[in-house]
N, C-alpha and C positions, 0 to 999 in steps of 0.2 A: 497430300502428304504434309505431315506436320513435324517441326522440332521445337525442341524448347531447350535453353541454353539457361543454367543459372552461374550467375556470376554477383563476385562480390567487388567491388569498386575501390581499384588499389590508388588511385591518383591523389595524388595531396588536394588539387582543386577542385577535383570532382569532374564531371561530365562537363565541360566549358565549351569553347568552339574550337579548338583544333583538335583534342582527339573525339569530339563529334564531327569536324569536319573528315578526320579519316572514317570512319564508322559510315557519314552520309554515303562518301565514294564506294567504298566495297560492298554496300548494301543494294547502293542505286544497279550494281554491275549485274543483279540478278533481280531474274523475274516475283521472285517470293514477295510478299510481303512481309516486313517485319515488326512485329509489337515491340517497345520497351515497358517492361514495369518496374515500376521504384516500390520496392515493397516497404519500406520505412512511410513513404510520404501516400502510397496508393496513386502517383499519379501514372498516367501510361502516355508513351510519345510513341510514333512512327519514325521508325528508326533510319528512311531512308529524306527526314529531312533533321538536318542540324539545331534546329529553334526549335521543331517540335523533342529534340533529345535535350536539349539544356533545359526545355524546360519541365522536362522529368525531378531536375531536382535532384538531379545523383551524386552525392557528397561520397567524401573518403570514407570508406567501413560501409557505404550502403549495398543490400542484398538486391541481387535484379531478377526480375526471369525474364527472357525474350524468347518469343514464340515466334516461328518462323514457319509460313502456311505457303504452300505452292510445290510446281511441277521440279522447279532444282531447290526444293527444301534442306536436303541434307547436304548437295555442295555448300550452298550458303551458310549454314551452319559451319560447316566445317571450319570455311574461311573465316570467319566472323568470331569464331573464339578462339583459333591462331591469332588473331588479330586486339581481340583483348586482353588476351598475354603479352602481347607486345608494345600495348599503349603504353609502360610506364617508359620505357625506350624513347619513346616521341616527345615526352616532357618536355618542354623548357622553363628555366628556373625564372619566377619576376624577378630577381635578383632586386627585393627590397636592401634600402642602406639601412642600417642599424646608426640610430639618431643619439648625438651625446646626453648624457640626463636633461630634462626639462629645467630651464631656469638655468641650466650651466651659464655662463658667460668667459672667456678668457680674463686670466688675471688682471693684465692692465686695464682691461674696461672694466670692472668693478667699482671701483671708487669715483667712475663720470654717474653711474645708476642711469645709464639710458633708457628712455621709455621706448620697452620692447612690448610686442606682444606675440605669447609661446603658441606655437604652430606643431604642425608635423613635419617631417621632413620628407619630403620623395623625392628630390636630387641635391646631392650637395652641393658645394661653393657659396661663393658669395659675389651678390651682384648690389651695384650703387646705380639708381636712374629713379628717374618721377613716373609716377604710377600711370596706367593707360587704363582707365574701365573700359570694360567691353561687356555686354549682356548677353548671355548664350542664348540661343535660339531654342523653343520650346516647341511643344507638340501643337501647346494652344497659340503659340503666335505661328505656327504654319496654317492651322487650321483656316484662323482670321481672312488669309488671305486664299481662301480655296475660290475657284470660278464657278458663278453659280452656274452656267452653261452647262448639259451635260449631252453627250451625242447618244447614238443608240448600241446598246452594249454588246455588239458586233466590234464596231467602230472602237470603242474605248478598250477591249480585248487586241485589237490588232496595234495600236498603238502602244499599249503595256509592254505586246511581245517585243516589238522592232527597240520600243525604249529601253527595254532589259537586252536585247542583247547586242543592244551599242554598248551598256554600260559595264557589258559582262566581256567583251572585247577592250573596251578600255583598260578594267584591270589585267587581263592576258597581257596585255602589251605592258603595261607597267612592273607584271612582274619580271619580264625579261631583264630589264636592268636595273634593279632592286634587291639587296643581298641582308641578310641578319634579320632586324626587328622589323622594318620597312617592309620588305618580302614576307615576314607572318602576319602580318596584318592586312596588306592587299589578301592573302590567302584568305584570311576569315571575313571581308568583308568579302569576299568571290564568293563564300557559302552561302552568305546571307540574301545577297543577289542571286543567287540559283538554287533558292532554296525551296522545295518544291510545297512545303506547306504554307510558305510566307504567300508563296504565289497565289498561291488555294487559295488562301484568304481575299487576297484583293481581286478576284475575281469572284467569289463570294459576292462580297458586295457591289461591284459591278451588276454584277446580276440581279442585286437589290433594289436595283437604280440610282447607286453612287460615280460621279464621273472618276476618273482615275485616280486626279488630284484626293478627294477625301476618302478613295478606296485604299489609297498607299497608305496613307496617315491614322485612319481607323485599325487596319490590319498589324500593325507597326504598332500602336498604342494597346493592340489587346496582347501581342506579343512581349513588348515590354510590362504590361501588367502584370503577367505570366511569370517574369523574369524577376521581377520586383518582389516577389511573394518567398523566392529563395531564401534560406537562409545563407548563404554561401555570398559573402561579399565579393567576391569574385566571379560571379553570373550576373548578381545584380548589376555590376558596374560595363556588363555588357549590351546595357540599353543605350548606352552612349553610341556603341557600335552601330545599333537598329534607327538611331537618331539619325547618323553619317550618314549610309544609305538610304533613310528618305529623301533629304535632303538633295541629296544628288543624283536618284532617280524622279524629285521632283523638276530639277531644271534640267535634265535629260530629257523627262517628256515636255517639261513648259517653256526650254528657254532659261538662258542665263538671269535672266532680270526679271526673274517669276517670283524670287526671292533676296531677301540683302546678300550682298557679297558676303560670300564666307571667309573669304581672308581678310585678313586685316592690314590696313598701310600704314607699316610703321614709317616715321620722319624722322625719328629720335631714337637713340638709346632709351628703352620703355623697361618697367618691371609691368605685366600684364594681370589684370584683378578681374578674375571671374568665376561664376559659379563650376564652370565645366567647359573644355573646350574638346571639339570634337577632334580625331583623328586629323581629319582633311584638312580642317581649319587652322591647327598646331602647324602641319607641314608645309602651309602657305605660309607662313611667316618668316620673314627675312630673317634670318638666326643670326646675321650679322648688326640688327641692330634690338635685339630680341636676348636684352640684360640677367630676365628673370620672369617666376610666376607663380602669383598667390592665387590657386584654384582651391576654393574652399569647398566645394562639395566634389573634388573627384580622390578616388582611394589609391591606394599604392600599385592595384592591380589591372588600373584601367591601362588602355594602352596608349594614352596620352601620359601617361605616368612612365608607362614603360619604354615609349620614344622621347620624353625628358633626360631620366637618366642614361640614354644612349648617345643623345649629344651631348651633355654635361650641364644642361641647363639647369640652376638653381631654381630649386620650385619646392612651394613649400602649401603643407592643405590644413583643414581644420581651423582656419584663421576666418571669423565672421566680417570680413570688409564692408559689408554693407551699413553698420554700425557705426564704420571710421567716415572720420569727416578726412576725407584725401584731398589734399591742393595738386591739383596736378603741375602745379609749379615748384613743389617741395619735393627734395631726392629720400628717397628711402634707399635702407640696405636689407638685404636679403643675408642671413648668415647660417647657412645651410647645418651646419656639424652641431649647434642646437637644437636648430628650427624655428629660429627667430625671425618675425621681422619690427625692423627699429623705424619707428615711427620722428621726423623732425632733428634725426643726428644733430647733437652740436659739433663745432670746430672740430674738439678733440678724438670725437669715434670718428667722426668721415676721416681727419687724418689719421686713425689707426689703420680704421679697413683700407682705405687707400693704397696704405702702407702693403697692408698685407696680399692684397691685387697685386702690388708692383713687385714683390718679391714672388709671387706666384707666377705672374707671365715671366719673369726674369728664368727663372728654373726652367719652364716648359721651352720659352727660348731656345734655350741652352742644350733643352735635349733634342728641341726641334733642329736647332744650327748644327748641333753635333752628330745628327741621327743616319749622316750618312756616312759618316768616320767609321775605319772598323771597330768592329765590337773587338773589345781584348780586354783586359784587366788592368790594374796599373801601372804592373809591371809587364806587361808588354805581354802576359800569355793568352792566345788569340782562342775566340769559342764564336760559331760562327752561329748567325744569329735570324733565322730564317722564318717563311710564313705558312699555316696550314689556310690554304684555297680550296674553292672550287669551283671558279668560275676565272673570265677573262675577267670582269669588272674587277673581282678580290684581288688581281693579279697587280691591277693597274694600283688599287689604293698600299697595297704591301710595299709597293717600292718607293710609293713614295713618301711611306712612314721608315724607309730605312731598311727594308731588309736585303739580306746580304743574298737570299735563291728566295726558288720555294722546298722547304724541307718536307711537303707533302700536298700536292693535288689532287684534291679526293674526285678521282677519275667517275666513279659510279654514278656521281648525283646527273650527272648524262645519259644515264641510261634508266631513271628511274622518271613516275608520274607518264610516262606515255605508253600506248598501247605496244608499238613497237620496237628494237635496240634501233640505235643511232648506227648510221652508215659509215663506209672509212672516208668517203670529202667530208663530212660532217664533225668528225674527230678531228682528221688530220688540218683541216682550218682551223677549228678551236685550239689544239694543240701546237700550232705553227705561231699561230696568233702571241699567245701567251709565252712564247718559247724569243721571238722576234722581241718583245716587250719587254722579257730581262736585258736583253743586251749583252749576251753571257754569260749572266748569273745563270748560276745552276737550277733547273728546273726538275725536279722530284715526280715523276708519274707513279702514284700508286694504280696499279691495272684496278679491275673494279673488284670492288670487294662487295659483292652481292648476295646477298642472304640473313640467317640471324635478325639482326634489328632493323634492315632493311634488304626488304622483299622487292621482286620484281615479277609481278603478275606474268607476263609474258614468257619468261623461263620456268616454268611451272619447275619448282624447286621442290613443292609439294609439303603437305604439312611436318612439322619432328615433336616430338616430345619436349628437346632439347636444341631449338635449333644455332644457340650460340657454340653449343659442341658439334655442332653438327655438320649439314652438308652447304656451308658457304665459303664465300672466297675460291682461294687456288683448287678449292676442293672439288670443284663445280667445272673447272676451268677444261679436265679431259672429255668431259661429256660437249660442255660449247666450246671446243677446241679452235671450229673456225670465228666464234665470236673470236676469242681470248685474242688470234694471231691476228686478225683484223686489227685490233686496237694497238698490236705491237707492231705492226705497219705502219698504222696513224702517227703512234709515237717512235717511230727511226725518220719515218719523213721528215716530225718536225726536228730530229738531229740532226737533221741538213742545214740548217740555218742557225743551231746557236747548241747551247749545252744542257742537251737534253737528258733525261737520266730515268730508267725503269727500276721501280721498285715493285714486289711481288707482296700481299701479305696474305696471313695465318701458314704460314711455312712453318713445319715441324718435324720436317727429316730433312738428311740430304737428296732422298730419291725424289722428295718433289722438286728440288732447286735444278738439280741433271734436267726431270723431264722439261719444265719450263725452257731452261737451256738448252734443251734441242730444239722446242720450238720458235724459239728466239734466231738461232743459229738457221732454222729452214725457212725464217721469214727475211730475214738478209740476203738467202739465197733467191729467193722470188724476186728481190727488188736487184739483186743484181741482174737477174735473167731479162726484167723491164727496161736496167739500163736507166735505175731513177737513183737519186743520190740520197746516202745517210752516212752516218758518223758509223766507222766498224768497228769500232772502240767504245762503243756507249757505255757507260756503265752500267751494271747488274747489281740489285741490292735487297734485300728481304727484309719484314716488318718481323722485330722481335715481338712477339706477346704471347706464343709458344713456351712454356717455362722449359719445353723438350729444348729448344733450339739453343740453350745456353749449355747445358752438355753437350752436344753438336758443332760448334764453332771453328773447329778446327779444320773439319772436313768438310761443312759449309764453306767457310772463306778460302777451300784451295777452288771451289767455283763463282764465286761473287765479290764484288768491288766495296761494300759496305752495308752494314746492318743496323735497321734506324729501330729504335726501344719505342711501340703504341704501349706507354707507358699506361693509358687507360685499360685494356682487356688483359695487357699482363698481368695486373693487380688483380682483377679478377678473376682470370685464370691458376694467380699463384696462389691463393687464398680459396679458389672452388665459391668466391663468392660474387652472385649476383649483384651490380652495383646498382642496378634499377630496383634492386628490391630493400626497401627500408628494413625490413624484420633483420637482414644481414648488414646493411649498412657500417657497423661498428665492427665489421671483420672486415671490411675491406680496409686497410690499411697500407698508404704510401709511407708511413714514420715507423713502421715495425721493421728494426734492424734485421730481421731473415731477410726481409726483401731487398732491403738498401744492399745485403752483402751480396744478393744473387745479380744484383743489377754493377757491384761490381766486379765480381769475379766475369760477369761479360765482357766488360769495358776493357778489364786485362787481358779476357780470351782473343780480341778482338785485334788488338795493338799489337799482343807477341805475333800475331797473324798479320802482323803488316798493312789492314787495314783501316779504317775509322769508324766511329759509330755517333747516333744521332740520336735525339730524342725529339718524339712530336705529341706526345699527350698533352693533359691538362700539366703537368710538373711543370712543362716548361719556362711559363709563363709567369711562375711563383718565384717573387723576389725573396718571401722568405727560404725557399729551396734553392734558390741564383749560387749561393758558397757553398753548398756541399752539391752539386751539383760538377759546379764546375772542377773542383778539389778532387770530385770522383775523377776526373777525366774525361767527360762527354767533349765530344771537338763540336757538336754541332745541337744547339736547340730549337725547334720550329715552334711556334706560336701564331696567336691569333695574330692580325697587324695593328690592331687596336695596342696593345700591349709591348710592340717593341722598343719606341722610344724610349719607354721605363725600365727597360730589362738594359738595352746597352747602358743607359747612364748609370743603372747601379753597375752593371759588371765595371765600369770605369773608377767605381769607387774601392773595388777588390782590390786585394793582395794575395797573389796566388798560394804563392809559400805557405800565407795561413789559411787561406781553401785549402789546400793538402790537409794543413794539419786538423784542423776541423773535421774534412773526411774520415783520418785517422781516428779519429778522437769518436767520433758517432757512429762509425762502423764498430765501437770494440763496444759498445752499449748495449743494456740486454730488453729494455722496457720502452715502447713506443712513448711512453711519459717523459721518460729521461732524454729522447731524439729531439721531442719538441720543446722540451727545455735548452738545450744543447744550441736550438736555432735560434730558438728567442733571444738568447744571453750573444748570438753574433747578431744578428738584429739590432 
C-alpha cells in the first residue's frame, strides 16, 4: 500500500532539527517507510531519521512529495500531515536582536575616536576583561588523534550500541531538569544521537573496516557536508550540533582523555575569541567569570548564539580576531548595541563604559533588591504580578525572581511525549511539590488543555480539519471524564497543604462551567468518603479566549471565583485569525481598539460580578502594554519569570490616575495606528 502527501513548507527556517525532530518521532511510530522529496533542490531523505530530512534542504516556499510505502500506509499518512499543519505551532522564534547602525558610537565617545573594530551583534551588553583565545575543535584535529587499533566489527558494533545508549540516557536525564533553550537543545542533540541514519552510517563503515573512532567522525563529516551545501544559514550552522555529538560519543566510547577538555577554565574575568564554540562547551563555562565573546565564524542562529542571548552574555560575530594582535594582558570592551569591539580603551572609554556597567548593575540591583516588594504602582494601586510554568523547576526560578503566585501552570505538558497519561501519586506529588514551594502564594492549575497545537497520541483525539476550533481542552474532558477528575484530585490534594487554585480552559458557555462543577463537587465527595484532606473552598476559575464567554459573564461568575484572559487564542479567536500562519499575521491584532474595548467591557463584566480577573498571554509581559493594561483594570498579570523583575520596577514607575486616563483616552480611538502611537508617546 502506497501514499503520497504533497506539501508545501510553511516554516520561516525550513526543515531544521526540531520540527524534523517531530516528523522523526511520528514516523519512527509506524512500520511504513517514508520517502522525503524536496522538489526545488531534487534531493530525497528518509523521513524517519532527522539528518537525513534537514538534509533534504526544505526551505520556506518549498514543494515536497512524501511517499509513504507499507502495511499501516494510510494511518501514517494520515497522522503525518495532521502533523505538518501543525509544525508552524511548534516554532520557536531565534529571537535575533536588532543591532544599532554600524559605526554608531554614543555621543560622548565620539570625540575620544576609539579604535574599534565593527562586528555583528548576537547578544547585547557590554563587557570589560582581557581576551582568552581558545581554538575550536575540528573534524581534522579529531581525526589526528583516531587509534590506529581496530577490533573486529562485531566488537566495534556492540560497543557503538552500549556507547550510544549511555549517551542517549545521559540526555534523558538532563532533560529532566532543564526548561526553555537548554531543554531544546538537549532535545535536538537526543535526535541526533538516535538518529537512525547517522547510525547507518557509522556502521557502514564499520563494516568497511573503520574502528569506531574514524567511523563516528567520517559519517559526521559526510553529514555535515550534506548540511553545508544548504542554502539556509540556519541548517548550515547545525554542523556545529553534529560536531557536539561526536565529540562526546567520542569520549563516551574512548574515555574522558581521548580528547582535550572541552571546557574551558576560566581564572579571570575573560572576553573569549574563537572561531565557534560548541553547545557543550559554552555550558561548561563558568558564566560567573565568563565577561563576553567574540565567535567570528558562528551565526545568529546557531545555538550557542541562541543560549548567549538567553543568559545575557555579550557576544558579538563577524569580527576576524585572528588578524588582531591581542595582548592577553590588555582589557578590551565589548559594546553590544553597536556591535563593537574596542581594541586598547584609553582612560577616558574604560571610564565611560565603566560608568555605564555601574549604572546598569545599580538598576538591575534595584530591581533585584526590590523584586520581592509588591508589585503596585506609585500610588499605591496593587496588580499582582504572577508566573506562567510548567514544571517544579520553573516554579522554584519564578519565585525567586519575584513573583507574587503562579497565574498559570500549564498542567498538559505532563501528560504529553509519553506513551501513557500520568497517574494520580504522580500528579499529586508534582502538584504538592510546587503547591508546598509558594509558601501560600497562589498557585493556578490550568487542568490539561489537550488537543489543537498539542496532541496526545494516547487519547486518540483523532484527526479535524480545524482542530483549534475543535475537539480540545474542556471539550474532550466528558469523553476522558475519569482522566479529567483524577487530575482534580491530584490538584484538591495538593490544596491540603497551601493555596492551590483550578482553572478550566476554552469554556464557552455556562453549561460547560455546571458540568465541570459537578465534577469537581463529586470529586470532593470521593476524598471525603477517603477521609483524605483538601481545601472545600478552593477556587474555581475559567480561561477567557472564547470571545462567547464575554457575553456570558454574568451567569458564568454566579458559578466560578475568577476568569484569567489567554490573551494569545483570544486574539485569534476574535479576529478568526490563525497566529501561526504568516499570510494572516497582520489581522491578528493586540492594538486594534475592537479588541482593547472587548477585553474591556470584560474586566467591567467581571468586577460588577464581584469577582477578579487575570491575564496570562504574551500582553503580559509588554512594558509597552504595562499603562493601559493596568488603567484597563486587570488585578492580576502572569508572565514568563524571566521578565518580572522588569514589569514590577516599571509598574513602580506608574501613576494610576494616568493608567485610567490613558485607558480612556485609547479605548475612544478608532485605528490600531493611532493605539500604537497613543503608547509610544506614554513610553
Amino acid at each position: 500500500m502506497s501514499e503520497l502527501i504533497t506539501y508545501k513548507c510553511e516554516l520561516k527556517d525550513g526543515i531544521h532539527a526540531r520540527p524534523a525532530g517531530h516528523i522523526e518521532r511520528l514516523c519512527n511510530s509506524f512500520q511504513a517507510e517514508v520517502c522525503w522529496k524536496n522538489i526545488r533542490t531534487g534531493l530525497e531523505g528518509r523521513a524517519k531519521s532527522a539528518l537525513s530530512l534537514v538534509a533534504t534542504d526544505t526551505l520556506f516556499n518549498d514543494d515536497c512529495e512524501i511517499t509513504i510505502t507499507g502495511a499501516d500506509a494510510a494511518q501514517a499518512a494520515s497522522k503525518l500531515a495532521a502533523l505538518l499543519n501543525k509544525l508552524p505551532q511548534f516554532e520557536v522564534t531565534t529571537n535575533e536582536e536588532t543591532q544599532a547602525p554600524a559605526g554608531y558610537l554614543p555621543r560622548s565617545l565620539r570625540e575620544t575616536q576609539p579604535n574599534y573594530i565593527q562586528g555583528s551583534r548576537i547578544s547585547g551588553g557590554v563587557a570589560i576583561a582581557r581576551p582568552l583565545v581558545t581554538q575550536a575543535l575540528t573534524f581534522d584535529d579529531i581525526m589526528a588523534r583516531a587509534p590506529m587499533q581496530t577490533h573486529p566489527a562485531a566488537q566495534e558494533k556492540q560497543s557503538l550500541k552500549t556507547g550510544i545508549g549511555i549517551l542517549k540516557q545521559a540526555k534523558l536525564d538532563a532533560l529532566e531538569s532543564k526548561v526553555g533553550v537548554e531543554h531544546d537543545i538537549i532535545q535536538a542533540h537526543l535526535s541526533i544521537i538516535t538518529d537512525t541514519a547517522f547510525q547507518s552510517a557509522i556502521i557502514h563503515f564499520i563494516d568497511n573496516g573503520e574502528n569506531n573512532w574514524r567511523a563516528v567522525v567520517l559519517a559526521a563529516m559526510d553529514f555535515c557536508e550534506i548540511l553545508n551545501r544548504s542554502s539556509s544559514k540556519y541548517i548550515k550552522e547545525r554542523t556545529l550540533d553534529v560536531l557536539d555529538i561526536t565529540v562526546q560519543l567520542l569520549t563516551t566510547l574512548y574515555g574522558e582523555n581521548a580528547l582535550p577538555p572541552s571546557g574551558l577554565q576560566l581564572t579571570a574575568p575573560s572576553i573569549i575569541f574563537a572561531d565557534s564554540l560548541t553547545p557543550s562547551k559554552f555550558l561548561s563555562i563558568d558564566k560567573q567569570l565568563l565577561a563576553g565573546m567574540v565567535l567570528s565564524a558562528t551565526g545568529q542562529t546557531s545555538h550557542t548564539a541562541i543560549l548567549a542571548r538567553s543568559l545575557g552574555i555579550p557576544t558579538l560575530t563577524d569580527i576576524p580576531f585572528t588578524a588582531l594582535d591581542l595582548d592577553p594582558q590588555q582589557e578590551m570592551i565589548i559594546d553590544g548595541d553597536p556591535g563593537i569591539l574596542i581594541i586598547a580603551p584609553n582612560n577616558q572609554v574604560l571610564r565611560y563604559y565603566r560608568n555605564e556597567m555601574a549604572v546598569q548593575k545599580t538598576m538591575q540591583q534595584q530591581m533585584l533588591a526590590n523584586v520581592h516588594q509588591p508589585a503596585a504602582t506609585a500610588d499605591g494601586h496593587p496588580v499582582e504580578i504572577a508566573a506562567n510554568i510548567a514544571s517544579f523547576e520553573e516554579a522554584d526560578a519564578a519565585f525567586e525572581m519575584g513573583a507574587e503566585g503562579i497565574g498559570l501552570f500549564r498542567t498538559e505538558m505532563s501528560f504529553m511525549d509519553r506513551e501513557t497519561p500520568p497517574d494520580y501519586a504522580e500528579l499529586s506529588d508534582l502538584y504538592t511539590r510546587v503547591v508546598l514551594r509558594a509558601e501560600g502564594k497562589p498557585v493556578i492549575f490550568r487542568t490539561f488543555d489537550i488537543g489543537g497545537d498539542k496532541p496526545v497520541d494516547y487519547l486518540q483525539l483523532g484527526e479535524e480539519e480545524n482542530p483549534f476550533l475543535g475537539y480540545r481542552a474542556v471539550r474532550t474532558y466528558p469523553r476522558y471524564r475519569d482522566l479529567f477528575a483524577m487530575q482534580m484530585k491530584a490538584i484538591l490534594s495538593a490544596s491540603a497543604v497551601g493555596n492551590a487554585k483550578i482553572m478550566i480552559p476554552m469554556i464557552a458557555s455556562v453549561e460547560e462551567v455546571l458540568w465541570c462543577r459537578e465534577v469537581l463537587e463529586s470529586v470532593k465527595q470521593s476524598l471525603r468518603d477517603e477521609s483524605l484532606p483538601f481545601n472545600d473552598a478552593i477556587s474555581l476559575g475559567v480561561m477567557l479566549e472564547v470571545p462567547s464567554v464575554i457575553f456570558a459573564i454574568p451567569e458564568i461568575a454566579e458559578h466560578v471565583d475568577f476568569f484569567s484572559v489567554g490573551s494569545n487564542d483570544l486574539t485569534q479567536y476574535f479576529f478568526a485569525a490563525d497566529r501561526g500562519n504568516t499570510q494572516v499575521s497582520s489581522v491578528y491584532d493586540n492594538f486594534a481598539p475592537s479588541f482593547l474595548r472587548a477585553l474591556q467591557q470584560a474586566i467591567d463584566e467581571v468586577h460588577r460580578a464581584g469577582k477578579w480577573i487575570g491575564l496570562c498571554g504574551e500582553l503580559g509581559a509588554s512594558k509597552d502594554f504595562l499603562p493601559l493594561l493596568a488603567g484597563m483594570g486587570f488585578d492580576e498579570l502572569s508572565m514568563s519569570s524571566s521578565a518580572i523583575p522588569g514589569v514590577k520596577h516599571a509598574l513602580r514607575e506608574l501613576n494610576f490616575a494616568q493608567c485610567q486616563q490613558l485607558a480612556q483616552n485609547t479605548l475612544a480611538l478608532t485605528r490600531s495606528s493611532n493605539v500604537k502611537t497613543a503608547l509610544k508617546i506614554r513610553r
